[in-house]
C-alpha positions in Angstrom: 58.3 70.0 94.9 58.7 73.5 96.3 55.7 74.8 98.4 54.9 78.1 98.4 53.4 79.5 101.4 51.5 82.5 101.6 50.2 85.4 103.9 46.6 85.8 104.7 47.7 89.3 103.1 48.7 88.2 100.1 46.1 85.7 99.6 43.4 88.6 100.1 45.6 90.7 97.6 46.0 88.3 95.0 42.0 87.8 95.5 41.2 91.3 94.8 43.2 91.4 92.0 41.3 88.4 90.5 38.0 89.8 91.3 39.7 93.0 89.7 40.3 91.5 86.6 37.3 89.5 86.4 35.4 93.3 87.1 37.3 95.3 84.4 36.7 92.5 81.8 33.3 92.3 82.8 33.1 96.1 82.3 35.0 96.2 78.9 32.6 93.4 77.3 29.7 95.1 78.2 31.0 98.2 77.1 32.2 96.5 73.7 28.3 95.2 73.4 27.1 98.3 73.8 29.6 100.1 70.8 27.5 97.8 68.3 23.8 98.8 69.7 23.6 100.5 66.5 23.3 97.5 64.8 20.6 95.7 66.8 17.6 94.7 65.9 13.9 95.7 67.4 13.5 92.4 69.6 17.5 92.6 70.8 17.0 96.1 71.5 14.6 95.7 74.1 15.8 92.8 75.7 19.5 95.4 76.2 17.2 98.1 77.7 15.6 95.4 79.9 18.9 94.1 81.1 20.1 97.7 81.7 17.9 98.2 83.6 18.1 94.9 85.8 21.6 95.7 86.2 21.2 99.7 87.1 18.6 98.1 89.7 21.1 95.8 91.2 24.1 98.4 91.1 22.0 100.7 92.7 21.3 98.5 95.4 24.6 97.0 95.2 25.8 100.7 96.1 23.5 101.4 98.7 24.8 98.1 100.5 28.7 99.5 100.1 27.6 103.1 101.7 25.8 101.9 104.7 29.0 99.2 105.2 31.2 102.7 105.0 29.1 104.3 106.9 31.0 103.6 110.7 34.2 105.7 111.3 35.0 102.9 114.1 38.7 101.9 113.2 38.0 98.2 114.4 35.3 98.0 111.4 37.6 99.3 109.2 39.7 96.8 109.6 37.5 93.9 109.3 36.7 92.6 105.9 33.5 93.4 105.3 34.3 96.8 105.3 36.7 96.1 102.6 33.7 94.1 101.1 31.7 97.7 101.2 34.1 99.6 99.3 34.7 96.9 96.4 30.7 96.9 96.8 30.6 100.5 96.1 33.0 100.7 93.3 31.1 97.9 91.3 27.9 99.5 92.3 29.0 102.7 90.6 30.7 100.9 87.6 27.6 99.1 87.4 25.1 102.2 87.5 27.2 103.8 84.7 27.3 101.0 82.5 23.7 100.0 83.4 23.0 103.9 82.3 24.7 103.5 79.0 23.4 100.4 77.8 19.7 102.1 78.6 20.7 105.2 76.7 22.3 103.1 73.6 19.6 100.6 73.5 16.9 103.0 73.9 18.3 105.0 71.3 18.6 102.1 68.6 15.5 101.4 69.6 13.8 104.8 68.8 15.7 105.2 65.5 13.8 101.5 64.7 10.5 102.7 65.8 10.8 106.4 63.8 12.4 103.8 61.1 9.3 101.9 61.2 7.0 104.8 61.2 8.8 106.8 58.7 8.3 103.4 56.3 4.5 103.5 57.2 4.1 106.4 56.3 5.6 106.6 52.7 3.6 103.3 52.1 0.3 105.4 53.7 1.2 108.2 51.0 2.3 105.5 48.2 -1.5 103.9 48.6 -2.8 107.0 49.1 -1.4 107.7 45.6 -2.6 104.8 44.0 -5.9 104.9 45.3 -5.8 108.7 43.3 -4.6 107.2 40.5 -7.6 104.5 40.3 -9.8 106.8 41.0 -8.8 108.9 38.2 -8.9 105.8 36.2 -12.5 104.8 37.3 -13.4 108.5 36.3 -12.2 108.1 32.7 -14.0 104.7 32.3 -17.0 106.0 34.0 -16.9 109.0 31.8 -16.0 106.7 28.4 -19.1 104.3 29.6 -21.1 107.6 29.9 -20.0 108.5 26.5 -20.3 104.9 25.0 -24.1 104.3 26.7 -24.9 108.0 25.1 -23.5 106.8 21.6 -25.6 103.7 21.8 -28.3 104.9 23.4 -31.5 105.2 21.1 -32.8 108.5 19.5 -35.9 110.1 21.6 -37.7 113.1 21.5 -38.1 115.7 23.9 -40.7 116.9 25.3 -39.5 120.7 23.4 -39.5 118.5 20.2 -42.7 116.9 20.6 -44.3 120.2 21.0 -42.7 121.5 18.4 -43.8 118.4 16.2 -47.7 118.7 17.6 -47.6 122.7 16.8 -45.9 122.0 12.7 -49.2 118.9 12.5 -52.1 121.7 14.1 -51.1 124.4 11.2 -50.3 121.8 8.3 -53.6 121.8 6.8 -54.2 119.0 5.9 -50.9 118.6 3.9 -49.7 114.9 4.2 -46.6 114.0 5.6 -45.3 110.5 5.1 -42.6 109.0 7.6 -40.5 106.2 6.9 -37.8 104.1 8.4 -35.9 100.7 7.8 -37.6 97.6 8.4 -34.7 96.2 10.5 -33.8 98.9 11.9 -35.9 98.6 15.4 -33.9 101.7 16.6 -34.9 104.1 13.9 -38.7 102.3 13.6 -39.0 103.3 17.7 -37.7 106.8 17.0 -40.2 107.3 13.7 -43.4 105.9 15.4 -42.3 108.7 18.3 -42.2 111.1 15.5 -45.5 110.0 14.1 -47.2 110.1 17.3 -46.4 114.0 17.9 -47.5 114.6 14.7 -51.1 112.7 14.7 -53.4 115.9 14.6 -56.7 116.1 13.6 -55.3 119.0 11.2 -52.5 116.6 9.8 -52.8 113.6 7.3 -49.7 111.0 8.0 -48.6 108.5 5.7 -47.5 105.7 7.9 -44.5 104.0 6.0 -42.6 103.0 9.3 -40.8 99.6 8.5 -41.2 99.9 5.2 -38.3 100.8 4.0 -36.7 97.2 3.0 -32.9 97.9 2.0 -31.5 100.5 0.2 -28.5 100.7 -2.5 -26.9 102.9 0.3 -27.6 102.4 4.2 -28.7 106.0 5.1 -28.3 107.4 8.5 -29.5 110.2 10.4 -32.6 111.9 9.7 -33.5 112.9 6.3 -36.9 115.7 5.4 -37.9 115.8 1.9 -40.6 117.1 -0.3 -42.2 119.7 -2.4 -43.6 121.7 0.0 -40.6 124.2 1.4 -42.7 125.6 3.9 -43.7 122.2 5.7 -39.8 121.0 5.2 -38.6 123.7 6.6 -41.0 123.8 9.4 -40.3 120.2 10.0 -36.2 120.6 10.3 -36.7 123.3 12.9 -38.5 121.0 14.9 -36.2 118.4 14.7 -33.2 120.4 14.8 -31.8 118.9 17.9 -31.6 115.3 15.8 -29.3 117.1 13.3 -32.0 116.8 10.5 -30.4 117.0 6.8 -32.6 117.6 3.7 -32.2 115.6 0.8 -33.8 112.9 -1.3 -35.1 109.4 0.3 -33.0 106.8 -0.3 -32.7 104.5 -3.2 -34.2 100.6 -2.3 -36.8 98.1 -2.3 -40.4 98.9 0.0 -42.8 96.3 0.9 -45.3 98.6 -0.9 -43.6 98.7 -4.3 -43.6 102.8 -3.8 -40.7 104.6 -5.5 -39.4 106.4 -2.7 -37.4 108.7 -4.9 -41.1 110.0 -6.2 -42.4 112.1 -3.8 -46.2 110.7 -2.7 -46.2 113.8 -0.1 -45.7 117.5 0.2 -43.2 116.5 3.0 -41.6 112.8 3.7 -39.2 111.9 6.8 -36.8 109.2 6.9 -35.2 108.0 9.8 -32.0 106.5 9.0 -29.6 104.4 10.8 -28.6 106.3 14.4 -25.5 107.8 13.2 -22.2 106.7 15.9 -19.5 109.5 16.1 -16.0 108.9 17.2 
């Protein structure tokens, strides 16, 4: 077998060319790994810009330790190898700061786009709730607002205080002309509504026929409010006064009465019905 022998020379040479090597593949992975930063994710991101920043630290020191080795102009110290040691030191120092700079710059920047990524997705869900929280509200308006209208559809009939008055001033200048009232005997909604109506009306003046509930069934279910009788004057009188229950005038309905009277005979000048509470659409 054939033995090679070598210089100290060449050994040192063959060394830095190793340690050469080794550097610029060092330099080129890192540099590769940095090219695909725009693919990282949040968590990988920062651990880059932390190890960037490890390794601009160390280069930087790195470097400061090859400049002071430089530093002596004494031709013995150049000769020795630490001084060679300084200027390898400050070459990977300097590699080291620049690739320590760009993987700070690349990471930070994948990092920032995540973060305005992240924020620019909060936001668009902030103004997607935002608009869905209008929309319900809108919604609960409309049900509040069709509860309103369905509570004022079966809410029961009452008088104002304008129509009581009304009804008290008809009963102190009817002269004692009688007025009968009458309502459906099931119908607790219209019997609450006529004994209303008959209380404005008691008067000293007046003479009411109470037929409240007496109204057993008729061939036709009325509704609304219905003023009858002779007497056009005290009809008349009467619908004014009730105006705002969108009174009609017309004949009482047809049906049985727990006091066997005819209500299609009139047994008063003026006779109110109440009818069923009429429910609009």
């Amino acid at each position: 077998m054939r033995v090679i022998n070598l210089t100290h020379q060449q050994i040192k040479n063959i060394a830095i060319a190793i340690a050469g090597i080794i550097l610029a593949i060092t330099a080129i992975w890192y540099a590769w790994e940095i090219s695909t930063f725009s693919s990282l994710s949040a968590s990988d991101a920062k651990w880059w810009v932390h190890t960037s920043e490890l390794l601009l630290i160390a280069s930087s020191i790195l470097l400061a330790v090859g400049l002071f080795g430089e530093w002596s102009d004494s031709e013995s110290w150049k000769q020795r190898l630490l001084y060679k040691a300084a200027k390898a030191a400050v070459i990977i120092g300097v590699l080291g700061e620049l690739l320590g700079d760009g993987g700070i710059f690349a990471a930070g920047d994948r990092l920032q786009e995540l973060e305005e990524s992240a924020i620019g997705d909060t936001n668009i869900k902030a103004a997607e709730a935002i608009g869905r929280a209008a929309q319900l509200e809108i919604e609960a308006a409309k049900l509040r607002a069709a509860n309103l209208a369905l509570e004022a559809k079966i809410a029961p009939r009452n008088l104002s205080p304008e129509m009581i008055a009304s009804l008290k001033n008809v009963a102190s200048q009817s002269a004692n002309r009688q007025i009968s009232i009458w309502s459906y005997g099931i119908d607790l909604e219209g019997r609450l509504l006529a004994t209303q109506i008959k209380s404005a009306l008691d008067d000293p003046h007046a003479s009411l026929i109470d037929r409240i509930g007496a109204m057993v069934s008729s061939v036709t279910p009325r509704v609304g409010v219905i003023v009858t009788g002779p007497d056009d004057q005290l009809v008349s009188t009467l619908l004014e006064a009730l105006k705002p229950l969108s009174p009609t005038r017309g004949p009482l309905p047809e049906g049985f009465t727990t006091y066997g009277v005819d209500p299609r005979q009139s047994i008063a000048p003026a006779e109110i019905f109440v009818g069923i509470k009429p429910i609009n659409p």
